[in-house]
N, C-alpha and C positions, 0 to 999 in steps of 0.2 A: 414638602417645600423647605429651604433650606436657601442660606445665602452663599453662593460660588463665589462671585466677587464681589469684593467687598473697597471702596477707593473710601483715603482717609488722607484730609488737606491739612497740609503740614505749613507749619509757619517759627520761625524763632522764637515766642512767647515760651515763658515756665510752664503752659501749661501744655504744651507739645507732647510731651514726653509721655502725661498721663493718657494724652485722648489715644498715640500711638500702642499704650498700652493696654489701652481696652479694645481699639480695632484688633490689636493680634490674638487675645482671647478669644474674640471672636469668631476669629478666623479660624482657631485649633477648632472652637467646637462645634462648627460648622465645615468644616474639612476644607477652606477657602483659600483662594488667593486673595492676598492685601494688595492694593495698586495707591501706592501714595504718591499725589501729588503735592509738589514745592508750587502754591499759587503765588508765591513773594516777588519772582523773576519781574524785577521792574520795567529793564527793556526785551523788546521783542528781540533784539538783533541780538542780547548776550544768549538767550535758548539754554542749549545742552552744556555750551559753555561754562553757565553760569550752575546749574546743575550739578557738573561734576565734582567738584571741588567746596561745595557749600555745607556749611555744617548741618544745616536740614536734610540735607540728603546723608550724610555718614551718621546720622542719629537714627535715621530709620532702618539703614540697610542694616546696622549693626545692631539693634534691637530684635528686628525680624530674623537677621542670621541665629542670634542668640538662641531664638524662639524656634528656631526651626522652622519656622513660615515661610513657604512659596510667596513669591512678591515680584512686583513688577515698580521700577520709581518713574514721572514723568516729571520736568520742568517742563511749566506752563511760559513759554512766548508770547501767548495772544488769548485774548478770551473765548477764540474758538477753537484752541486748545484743550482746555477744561472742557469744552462742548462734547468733546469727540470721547472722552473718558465719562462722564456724567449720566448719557445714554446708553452704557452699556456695563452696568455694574446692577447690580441685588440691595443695594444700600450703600447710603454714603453717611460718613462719620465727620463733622464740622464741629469747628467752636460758636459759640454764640455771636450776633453779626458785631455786640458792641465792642468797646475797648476791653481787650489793649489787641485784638483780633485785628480789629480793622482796621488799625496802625498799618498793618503789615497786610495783610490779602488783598486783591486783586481787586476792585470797584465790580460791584454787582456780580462777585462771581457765587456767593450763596443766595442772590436773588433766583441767578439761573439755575443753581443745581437744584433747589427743592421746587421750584415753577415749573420749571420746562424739562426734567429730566427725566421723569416719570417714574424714578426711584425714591424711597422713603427715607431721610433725610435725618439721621440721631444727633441732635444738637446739645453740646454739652455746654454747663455753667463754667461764665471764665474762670468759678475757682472752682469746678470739681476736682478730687483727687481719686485718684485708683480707690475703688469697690465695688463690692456686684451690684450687677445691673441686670434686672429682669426677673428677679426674682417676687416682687410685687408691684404691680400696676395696676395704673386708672387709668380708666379707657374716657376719655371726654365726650359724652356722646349725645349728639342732638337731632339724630335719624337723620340725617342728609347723606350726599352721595360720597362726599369726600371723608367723612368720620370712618363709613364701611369701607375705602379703599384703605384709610389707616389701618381699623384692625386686620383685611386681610397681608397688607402689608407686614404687619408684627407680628404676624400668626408663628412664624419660627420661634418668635422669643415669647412670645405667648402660650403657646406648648411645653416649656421648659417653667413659664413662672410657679409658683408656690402658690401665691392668690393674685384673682384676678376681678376688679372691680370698675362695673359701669356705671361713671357719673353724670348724671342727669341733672341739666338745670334747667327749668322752666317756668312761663310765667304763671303757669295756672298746676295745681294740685294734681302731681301723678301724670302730670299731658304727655313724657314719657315713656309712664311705665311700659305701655304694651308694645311699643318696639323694642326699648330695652330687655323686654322679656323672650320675645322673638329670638334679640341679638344672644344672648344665654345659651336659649337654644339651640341656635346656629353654632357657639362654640362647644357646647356640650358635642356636638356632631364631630367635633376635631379633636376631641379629647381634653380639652380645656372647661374646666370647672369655674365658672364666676359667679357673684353676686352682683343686685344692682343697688343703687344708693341716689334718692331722689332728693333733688334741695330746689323749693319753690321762692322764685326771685319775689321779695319785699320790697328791693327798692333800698332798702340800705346796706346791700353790698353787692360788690359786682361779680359775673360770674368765675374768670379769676380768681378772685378773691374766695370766693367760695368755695375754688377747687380744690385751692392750696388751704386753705383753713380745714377740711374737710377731716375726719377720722381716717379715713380711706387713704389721702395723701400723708398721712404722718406718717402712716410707716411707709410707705413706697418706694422706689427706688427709680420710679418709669414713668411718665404719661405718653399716656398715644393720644394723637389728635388729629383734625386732619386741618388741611392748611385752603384758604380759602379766597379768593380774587385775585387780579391778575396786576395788582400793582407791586408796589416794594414788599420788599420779606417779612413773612409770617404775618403779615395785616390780612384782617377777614375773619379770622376763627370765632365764632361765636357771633357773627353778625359786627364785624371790626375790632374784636377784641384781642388780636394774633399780638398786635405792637406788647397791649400788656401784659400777656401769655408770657413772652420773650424778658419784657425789662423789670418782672417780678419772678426769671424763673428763677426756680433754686432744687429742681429737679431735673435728669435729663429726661429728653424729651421729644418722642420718634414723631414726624412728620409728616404727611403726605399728599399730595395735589390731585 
């Protein structure tokens, strides 16, 4: 398993350049097409127009030329634009929904691509800068259906990590452990080596909080998690916990519905 296409949302922010430059490594080491799209295209009627000539677009083409990356560019017209690239990609590369992001993208267009797109959605910090990614990870995991579509989702970069750590919060002692143990074992079957890491909710911190506090997250470089109800972005995780996932991350941090 392996990511072929890979679509990375481009917008005029500083931090364009880096998320651009993490989707094309990803793409050499995955032998991929990049397909970036400009979701900034304010009116439907400017389209390709606005496209050709926009500096978002010659940041990308000339980066990926750079790189040697096959690559496809779209300006988005309409939000069923984005629809039609979103459902047909391996993973999609996004900035985080808040500022200075949402200045500039498209109203609900990272609602739809991690909800409704059915690909696994790598959301990076407004201030990440270029560095590796994948090499350790926390898997957030609380045996539901959508944590197991995450790790098969990142099972690519999951295969390539260094170490691999399944975090368990629950409210009673070890109520985890034996799916998490199962989960182990299921990647042990992929060639993926992990540990698990139990942390029993007290009540005076939240899971969040917990995850990022955690020995497992200081060194990391990744969380996987999976993304959970069908309102606004990232709400749900953990039983409504997505909002604070998001406005406390400081990790990136793979998706999935």
């Amino acid at each position: 398993m392996s990511y072929k296409d890979i679509l990375v949302f481009l917008d005029p922010t500083s931090s364009a350049p880096d998320r651009v430059r993490l989707a094309i490594e990803l793409a050499k080491t995955h032998e991929s097409r990049l397909i970036g799209v400009d979701a900034t295209v304010a009116d439907a009627g400017e389209g390709e127009a606005a496209g050709r000539a926009s500096p978002v677009r010659l940041m990308f083409e000339t980066m990926t030329r750079d790189a040697q990356v096959k690559n496809v560019f779209h300006a988005v017209g309409s939000a069923r634009d984005s629809e039609k690239f979103n459902h047909c990609v391996d993973l999609i590369v996004a900035p985080a929904p808040g500022r200075p992001a949402r200045e500039f993208l498209r109203h609900g267009l990272l609602d739809r691509a991690l909800m409704d797109s059915g690909a696994p959605t790598l959301i990076l910090p407004h201030d990440w800068t270029t560095a590796p990614l994948g090499e350790s990870v926390v898997v957030a995991w609380n045996g539901g259906r959508e944590a197991v579509r995450a790790v098969h989702d990142a099972m690519p970069l999951l295969k390539r990590a260094r170490e691999v750590a399944i975090f368990a919060f629950s409210s009673r002692p070890s109520a985890l452990r034996e799916s998490a143990e199962i989960l182990v074992d299921h990647l042990r079957s992929h060639g993926v080596e992990s540990r698990t890491s139990d942390w029993t909710n007290t009540a005076d911190i939240s899971v969040v909080e917990a995850l990022y506090a955690s020995v497992e997250a200081q060194g990391a470089d990744l969380v996987v998690a999976g993304a959970f109800g069908h309102s606004r972005l990232y709400e749900g995780l953990f039983g409504g916990m997505s909002f604070d996932l998001i406005r406390q991350q400081s990790l990136p941090l793979l998706m999935s519905h």
